[in-house]
C-alpha positions in Angstrom: 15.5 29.0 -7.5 15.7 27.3 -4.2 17.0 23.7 -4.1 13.9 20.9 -3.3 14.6 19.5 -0.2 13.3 16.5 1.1 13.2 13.6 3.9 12.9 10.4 4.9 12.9 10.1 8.8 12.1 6.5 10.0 12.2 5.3 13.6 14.3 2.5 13.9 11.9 0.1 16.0 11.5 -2.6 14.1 11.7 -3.8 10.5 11.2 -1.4 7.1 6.9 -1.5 6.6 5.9 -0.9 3.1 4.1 2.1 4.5 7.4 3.6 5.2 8.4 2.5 2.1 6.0 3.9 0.0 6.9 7.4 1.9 10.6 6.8 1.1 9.5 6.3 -2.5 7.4 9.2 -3.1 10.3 11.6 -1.2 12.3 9.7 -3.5 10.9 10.5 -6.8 9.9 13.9 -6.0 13.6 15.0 -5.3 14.6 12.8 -8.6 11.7 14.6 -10.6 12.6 18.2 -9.1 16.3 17.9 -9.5 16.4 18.1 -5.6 18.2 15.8 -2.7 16.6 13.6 0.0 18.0 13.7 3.3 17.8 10.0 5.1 17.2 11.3 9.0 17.0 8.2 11.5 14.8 9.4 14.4 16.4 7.4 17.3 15.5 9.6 20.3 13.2 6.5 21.4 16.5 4.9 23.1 14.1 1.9 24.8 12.8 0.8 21.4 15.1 2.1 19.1 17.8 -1.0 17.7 20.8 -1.4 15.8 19.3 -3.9 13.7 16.6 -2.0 13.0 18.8 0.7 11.4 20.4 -2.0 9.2 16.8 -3.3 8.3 15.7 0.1 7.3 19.5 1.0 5.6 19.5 -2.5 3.8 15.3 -2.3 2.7 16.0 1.0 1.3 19.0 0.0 -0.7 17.4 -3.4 -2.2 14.6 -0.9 -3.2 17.2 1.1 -5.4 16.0 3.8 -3.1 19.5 6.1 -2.9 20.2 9.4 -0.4 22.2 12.1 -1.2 23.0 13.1 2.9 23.0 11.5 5.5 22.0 9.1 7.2 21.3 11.4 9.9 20.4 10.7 14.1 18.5 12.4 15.8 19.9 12.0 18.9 23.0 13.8 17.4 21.0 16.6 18.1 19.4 16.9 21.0 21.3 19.9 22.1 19.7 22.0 19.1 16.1 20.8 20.2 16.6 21.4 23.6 17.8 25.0 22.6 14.8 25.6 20.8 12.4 24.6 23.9 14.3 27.0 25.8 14.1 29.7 23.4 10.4 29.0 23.0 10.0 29.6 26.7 12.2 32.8 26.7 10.2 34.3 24.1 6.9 33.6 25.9 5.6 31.0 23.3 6.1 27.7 26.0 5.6 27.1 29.8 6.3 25.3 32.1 3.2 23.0 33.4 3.1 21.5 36.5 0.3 19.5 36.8 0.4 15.7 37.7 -0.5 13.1 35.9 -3.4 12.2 38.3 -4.6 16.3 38.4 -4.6 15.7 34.4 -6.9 12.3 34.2 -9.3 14.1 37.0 -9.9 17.2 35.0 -10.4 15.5 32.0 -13.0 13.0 33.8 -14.8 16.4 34.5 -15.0 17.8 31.5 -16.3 14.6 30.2 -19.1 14.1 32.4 -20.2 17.9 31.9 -20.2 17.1 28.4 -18.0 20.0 27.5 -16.9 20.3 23.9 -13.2 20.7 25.1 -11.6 18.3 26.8 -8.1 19.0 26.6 -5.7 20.3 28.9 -7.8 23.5 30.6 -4.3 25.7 30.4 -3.9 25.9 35.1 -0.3 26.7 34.6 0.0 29.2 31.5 -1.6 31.8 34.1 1.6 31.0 36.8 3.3 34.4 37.5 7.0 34.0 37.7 7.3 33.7 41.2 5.0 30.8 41.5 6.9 28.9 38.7 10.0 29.7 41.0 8.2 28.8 44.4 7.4 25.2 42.3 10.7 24.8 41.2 12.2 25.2 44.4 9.8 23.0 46.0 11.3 20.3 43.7 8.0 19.8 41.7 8.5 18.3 38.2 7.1 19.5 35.0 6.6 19.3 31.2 6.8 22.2 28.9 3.9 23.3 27.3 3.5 24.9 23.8 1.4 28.4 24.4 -0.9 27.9 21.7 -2.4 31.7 20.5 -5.2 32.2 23.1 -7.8 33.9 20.1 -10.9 32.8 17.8 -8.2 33.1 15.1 -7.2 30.1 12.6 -3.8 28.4 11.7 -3.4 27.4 8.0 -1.4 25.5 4.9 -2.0 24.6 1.9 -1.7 20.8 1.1 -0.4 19.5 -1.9 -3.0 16.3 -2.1 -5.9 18.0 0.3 -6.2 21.7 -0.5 -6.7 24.6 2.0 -6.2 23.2 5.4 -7.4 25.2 8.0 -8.1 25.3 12.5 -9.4 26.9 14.5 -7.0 27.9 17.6 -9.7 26.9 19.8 -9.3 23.3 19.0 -5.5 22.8 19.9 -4.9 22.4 23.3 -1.8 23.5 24.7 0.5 20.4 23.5 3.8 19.2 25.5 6.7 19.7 23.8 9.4 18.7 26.6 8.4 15.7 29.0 9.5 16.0 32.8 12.5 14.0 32.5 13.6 17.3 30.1 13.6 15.2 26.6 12.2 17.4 23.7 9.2 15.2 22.4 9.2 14.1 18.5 6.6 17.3 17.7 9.4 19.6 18.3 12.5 17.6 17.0 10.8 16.9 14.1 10.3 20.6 13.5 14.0 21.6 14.2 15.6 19.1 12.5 13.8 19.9 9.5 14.8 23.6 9.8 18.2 22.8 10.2 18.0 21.0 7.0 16.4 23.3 5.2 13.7 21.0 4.2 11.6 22.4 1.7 8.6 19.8 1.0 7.3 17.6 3.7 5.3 14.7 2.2 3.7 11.8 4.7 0.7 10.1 5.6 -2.6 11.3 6.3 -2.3 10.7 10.1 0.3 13.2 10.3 -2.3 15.6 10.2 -2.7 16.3 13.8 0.8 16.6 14.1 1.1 19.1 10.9 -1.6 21.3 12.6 0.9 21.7 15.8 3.6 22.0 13.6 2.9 24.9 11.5 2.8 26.5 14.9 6.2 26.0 16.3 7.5 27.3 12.5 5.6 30.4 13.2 6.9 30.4 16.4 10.8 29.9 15.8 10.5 32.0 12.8 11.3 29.7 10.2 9.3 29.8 6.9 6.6 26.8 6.1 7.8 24.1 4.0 5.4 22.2 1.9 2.9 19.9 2.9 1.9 16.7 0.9 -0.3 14.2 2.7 -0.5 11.0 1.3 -3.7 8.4 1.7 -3.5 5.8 4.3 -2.9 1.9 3.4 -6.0 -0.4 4.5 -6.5 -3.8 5.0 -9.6 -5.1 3.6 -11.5 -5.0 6.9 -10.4 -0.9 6.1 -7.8 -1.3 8.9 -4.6 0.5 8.7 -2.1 -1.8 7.8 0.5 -2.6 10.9 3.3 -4.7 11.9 1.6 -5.6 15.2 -1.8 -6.5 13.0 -0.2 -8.1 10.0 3.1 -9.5 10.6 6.1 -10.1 8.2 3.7 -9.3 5.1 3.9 -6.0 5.4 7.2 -6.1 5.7 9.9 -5.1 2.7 11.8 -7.9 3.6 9.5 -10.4 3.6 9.3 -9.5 -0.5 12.8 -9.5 -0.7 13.3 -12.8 0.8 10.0 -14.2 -1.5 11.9 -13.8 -5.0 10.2 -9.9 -5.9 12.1 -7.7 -8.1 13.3 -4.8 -6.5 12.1 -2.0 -8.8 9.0 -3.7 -9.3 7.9 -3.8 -5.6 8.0 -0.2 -6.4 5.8 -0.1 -8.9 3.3 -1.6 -6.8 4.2 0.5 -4.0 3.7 3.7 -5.7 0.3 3.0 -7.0 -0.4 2.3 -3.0 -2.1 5.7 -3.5 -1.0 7.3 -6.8 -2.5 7.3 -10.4 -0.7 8.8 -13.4 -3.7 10.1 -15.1 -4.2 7.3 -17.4 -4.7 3.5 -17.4 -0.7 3.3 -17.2 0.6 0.4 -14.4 3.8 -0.3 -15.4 6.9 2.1 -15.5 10.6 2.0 -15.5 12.7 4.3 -13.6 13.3 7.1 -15.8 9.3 7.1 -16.8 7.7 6.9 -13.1 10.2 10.1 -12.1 9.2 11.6 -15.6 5.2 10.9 -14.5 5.4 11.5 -10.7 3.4 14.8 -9.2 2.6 15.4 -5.8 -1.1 16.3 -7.2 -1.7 13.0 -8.7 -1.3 11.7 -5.0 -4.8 10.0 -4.0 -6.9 11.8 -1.8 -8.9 8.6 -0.6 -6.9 5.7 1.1 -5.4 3.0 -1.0 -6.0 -0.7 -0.1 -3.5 -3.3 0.1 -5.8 -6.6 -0.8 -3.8 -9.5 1.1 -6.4 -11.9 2.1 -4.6 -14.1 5.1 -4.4 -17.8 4.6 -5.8 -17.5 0.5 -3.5 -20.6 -0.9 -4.1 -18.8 -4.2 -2.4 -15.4 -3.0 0.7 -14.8 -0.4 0.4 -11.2 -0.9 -1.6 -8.7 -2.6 -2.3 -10.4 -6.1 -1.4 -6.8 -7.8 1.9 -6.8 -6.4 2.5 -10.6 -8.0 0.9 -9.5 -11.1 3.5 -6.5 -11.8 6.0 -8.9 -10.7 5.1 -11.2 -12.8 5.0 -9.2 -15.4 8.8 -7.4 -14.8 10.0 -10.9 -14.8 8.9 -11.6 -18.3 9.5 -8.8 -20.0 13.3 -8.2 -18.2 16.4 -7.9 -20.1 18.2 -10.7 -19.8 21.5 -9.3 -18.5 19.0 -7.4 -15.5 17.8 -10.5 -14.7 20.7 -12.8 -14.4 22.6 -11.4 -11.3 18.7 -11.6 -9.8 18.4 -15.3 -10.6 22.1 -15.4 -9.6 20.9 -14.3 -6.5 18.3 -17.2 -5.5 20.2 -19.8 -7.0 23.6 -19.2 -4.3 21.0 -19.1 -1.5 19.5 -22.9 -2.9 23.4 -24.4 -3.5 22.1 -24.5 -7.0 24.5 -22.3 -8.6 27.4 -23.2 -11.3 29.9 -20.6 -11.6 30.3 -21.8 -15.2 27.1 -19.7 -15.7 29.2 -16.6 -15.6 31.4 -18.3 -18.3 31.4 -21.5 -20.6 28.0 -21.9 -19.9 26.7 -18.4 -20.0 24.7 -18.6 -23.4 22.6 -21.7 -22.0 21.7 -20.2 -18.8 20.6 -17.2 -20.4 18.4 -19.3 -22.6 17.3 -21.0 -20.2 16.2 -18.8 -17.7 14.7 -17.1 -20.7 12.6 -20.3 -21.9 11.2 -21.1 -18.2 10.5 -17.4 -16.6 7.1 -17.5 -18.6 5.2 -18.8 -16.2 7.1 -18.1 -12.8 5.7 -15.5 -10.5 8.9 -14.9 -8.9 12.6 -15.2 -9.0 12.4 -17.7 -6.2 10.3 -20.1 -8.7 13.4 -20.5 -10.6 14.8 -22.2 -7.4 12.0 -24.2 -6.8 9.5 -24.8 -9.8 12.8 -24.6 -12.6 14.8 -26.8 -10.2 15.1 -29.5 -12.3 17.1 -27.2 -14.8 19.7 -26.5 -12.3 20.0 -30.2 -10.4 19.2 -33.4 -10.6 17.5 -33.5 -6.7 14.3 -31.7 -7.8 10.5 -32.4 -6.0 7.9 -34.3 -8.6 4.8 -32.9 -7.8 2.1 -34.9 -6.7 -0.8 -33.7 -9.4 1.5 -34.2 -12.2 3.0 -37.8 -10.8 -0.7 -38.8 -10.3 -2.4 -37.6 -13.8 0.7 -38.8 -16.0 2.6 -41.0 -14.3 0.8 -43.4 -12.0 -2.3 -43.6 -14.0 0.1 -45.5 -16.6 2.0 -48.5 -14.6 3.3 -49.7 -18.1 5.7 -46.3 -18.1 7.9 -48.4 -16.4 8.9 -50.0 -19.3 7.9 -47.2 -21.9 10.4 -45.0 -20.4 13.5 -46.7 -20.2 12.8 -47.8 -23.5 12.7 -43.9 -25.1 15.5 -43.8 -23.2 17.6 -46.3 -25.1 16.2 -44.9 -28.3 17.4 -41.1 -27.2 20.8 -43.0 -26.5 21.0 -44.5 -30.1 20.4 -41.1 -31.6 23.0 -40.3 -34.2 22.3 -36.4 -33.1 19.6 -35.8 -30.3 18.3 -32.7 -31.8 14.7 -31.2 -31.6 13.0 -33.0 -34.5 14.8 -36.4 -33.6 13.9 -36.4 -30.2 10.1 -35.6 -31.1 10.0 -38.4 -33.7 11.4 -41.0 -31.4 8.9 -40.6 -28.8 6.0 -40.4 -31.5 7.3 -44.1 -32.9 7.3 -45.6 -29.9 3.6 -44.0 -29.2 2.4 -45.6 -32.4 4.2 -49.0 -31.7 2.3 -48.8 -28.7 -0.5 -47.4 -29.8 -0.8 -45.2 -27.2 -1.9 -41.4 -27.8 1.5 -39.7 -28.0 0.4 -37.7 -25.3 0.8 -40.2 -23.1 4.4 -40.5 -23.6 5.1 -37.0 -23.7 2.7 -35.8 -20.7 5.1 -38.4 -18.4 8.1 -37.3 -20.1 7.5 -33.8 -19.1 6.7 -35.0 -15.4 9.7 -37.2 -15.1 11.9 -34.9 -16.6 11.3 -31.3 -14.7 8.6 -32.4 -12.2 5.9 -30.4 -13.4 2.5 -30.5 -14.9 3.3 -27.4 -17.2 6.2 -25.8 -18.6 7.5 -25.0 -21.8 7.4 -27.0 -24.8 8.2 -30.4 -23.9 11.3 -31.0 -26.8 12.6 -28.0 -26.1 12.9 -29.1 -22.5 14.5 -32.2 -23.4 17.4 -29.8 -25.5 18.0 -27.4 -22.9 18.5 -30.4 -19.9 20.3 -32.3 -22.3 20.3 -35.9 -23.6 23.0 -37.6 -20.8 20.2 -35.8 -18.3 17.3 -36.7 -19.9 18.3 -40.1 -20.4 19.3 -40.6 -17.0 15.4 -39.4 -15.6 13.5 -41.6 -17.8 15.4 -44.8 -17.0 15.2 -44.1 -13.2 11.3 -43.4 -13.9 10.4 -47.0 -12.1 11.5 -45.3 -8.4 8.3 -42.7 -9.1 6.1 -45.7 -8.2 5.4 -47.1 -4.9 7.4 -50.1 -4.2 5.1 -54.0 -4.7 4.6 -55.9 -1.6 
């Protein structure tokens, strides 16, 4: 049985899109599923656009994906002695030419054809009917020229069969003879693409949709250099909501992987979301782990219609697609708690929030802690930010809370501090002790003993919401908790 063999070949001009992502993935879990390898290929032969740090971005994306290569990675450029052999074979075995036609004869012709209305309006084939002595005669002369793919010259068809789409078939007649050499005599991607993927005996080829045009060329040059078809998948495109293809240049940094690493998203659950980006499993399944969405993944469960990536600019509700949050959200809850440590870990180095007696004396609380808060996060970086207060004592009081059960109740001034002596005179300050105290002192008041606890929770964590309040006050800690509700009097605006 022959090996599965398949690719991921990214052009390193600019950061990792989660269009190339989702590519990587599927590649990805098709070799996994199949038993097969994917070969990581870095098309670099644009040398003007083509960066360093874009090769680390794409290297670095991949790897905080979890999404692994067994060879490479691969550059293109390594090879450009390979695809210029193969232009030069093309043109010994009669299957290329050499065109030379200027730029300006080009745009005139094609202006002509217009405005006769003519169905075709591509290249009208001048120089495949050059005898040899006239290509010679224009050589000498000095005239440049691009190398032309001879494109069969009958009412016949070329055809594959698609993985997602079916029987794709075209008619010669509607392929012009395409350039696969430019006049400064670099091979163009059409043809590198090709070779390179003979060389490494790829054996499934799955992509977007607006490959398509290229694939039709492409199953050409195979037939012409002899080399067997591999398979063809093509996957939907990703829209925006306006049902515009999702771009860097259109959307920014939001459709960038990084942008989700650097907003608290759990790797394999931005994959998740990815892969339904225009794949179903058959049922009402969303969620998967690893072993289950290799187990589950075919190429003919691919989508044939395009996928939509619902990001709705400027919606304070939503940063990002709320799917992608919502299977976040959902990872982050239901997460082992040894898997989500390291992540957590993670974000709280980047703040300066981080106690290395987490890894040690203090293990057991953090793990209960980041357990009792994670509820209600949406990402890792909320544990930074909304669970500050667990980690520090500089933490933000947010202004609903401070205004609903804080503010509204100038009298907390004194309340406070006085739960806070009561908390100190605890013989133990345990769950049921610290409950009790606060709900005397309500009824001493008599105050609703919401009151007490409602600011309590504000003063304490900064938040309007949160985990039971007493169970808050355990976790932080009585020295802590102490401390917060006697320095409650600097939450108020200061008398004139």
């Amino acid at each position: 049985m022959t090996e599965t063999r398949l690719r991921f070949p990214p052009s390193p001009t600019g950061y990792l899109h989660i269009g190339g992502a989702r590519t990587a993935l599927y590649n990805w879990l098709y070799a996994r599923k199949t038993g097969g390898k994917l070969i990581l290929r870095i098309e670099d032969t644009d040398t003007e656009r083509s960066t360093q740090g874009s090769i680390q971005g794409i290297l670095d994306g991949l790897e905080w994906l979890g999404i692994d290569w067994d060879e490479g990675p691969y550059f293109q450029t390594d090879f450009s002695h390979e695809h210029i052999a193969a232009a030069q074979r093309l043109l010994n075995e009669g299957n290329a030419y050499k065109c030379f036609c200027t730029q300006e004869e080009l745009k005139a012709k094609r202006e002509a054809a217009m405005a006769a209305k003519q169905d075709q309006v591509g290249y009208d084939r001048t120089c495949r009917h050059l005898t040899p002595e006239q290509v010679a005669e224009k050589e000498s002369a000095g005239l440049s020229y691009v190398v032309r793919f001879k494109v069969p010259d009958s009412d016949g068809i070329l055809a594959y069969e698609d993985k997602v789409l079916g029987r794709i078939e075209r008619r010669y007649s509607e392929t012009e003879d395409f350039v696969i050499v430019r006049s400064n005599g670099k091979p163009l991607y059409l043809l590198c693409n090709v070779v390179d993927d003979i060389r490494d005996r790829i054996t499934h080829i799955v992509r977007g949709q607006d490959h398509m045009t290229n694939t039709a060329r492409q199953v050409l040059l195979y037939e012409a250099l002899g080399a067997p078809l591999p398979v063809f998948a093509h996957m939907p495109l990703t829209l925006d909501l306006k049902k515009a293809k999702i771009s860097k240049r259109s959307h920014g940094e939001i459709v960038a992987v990084h942008f989700y690493r650097e907003h608290g998203f759990i790797p394999w659950a931005f994959c998740n979301f990815l892969v339904l980006l225009g794949w179903s499993p058959g049922d009402d399944r969303e969620i998967f782990s690893r072993e289950e969405l290799i187990e589950a993944f075919t190429l003919e469960r691919i989508n044939r219609s395009n996928s939509i990536f619902n990001y709705r600019k400027d919606d304070p509700k939503f940063f990002t697609d709320p799917k992608a949050i919502s299977i976040n959200e959902q990872y982050l809850r239901a997460m082992d708690l040894d898997e989500l440590a390291p992540l957590v870990q993670e974000v709280l180095e980047r703040e300066g929030l981080w106690n290395d007696a987490y890894l040690d004396g203090r293990r057991e609380w953090f793990l209960h802690t980041i357990d009792m808060i994670r509820d209600r996060f949406h990402t890792l970086n909320d544990f930074a930010s909304l669970g500050r207060a667990y980690f520090s004592d500089e933490f933000t009081v947010e202004e609903k809370p401070l205004k609903k059960n804080v503010l509204k109740h100038p009298d907390l001034k004194e309340w406070l501090p006085t739960l806070a002596e009561r908390y100190m005179a605890l013989p133990e300050f345990t769950l049921e002790s610290a409950e009790q105290a606060a709900r005397e002192l309500a009824e001493e008041l008599d105050i609703k003993p919401g009151i007490i606890i409602n600011a309590m929770r504000t003063v304490v964590t900064g938040q309007l919401a949160g985990p039971s309040m007493f169970d808050i006050l355990m976790t932080i800690g009585r020295n802590k908790v102490v401390s917060r509700l006697r320095a409650v009097a600097n939450l108020f605006p200061e008398e004139n």
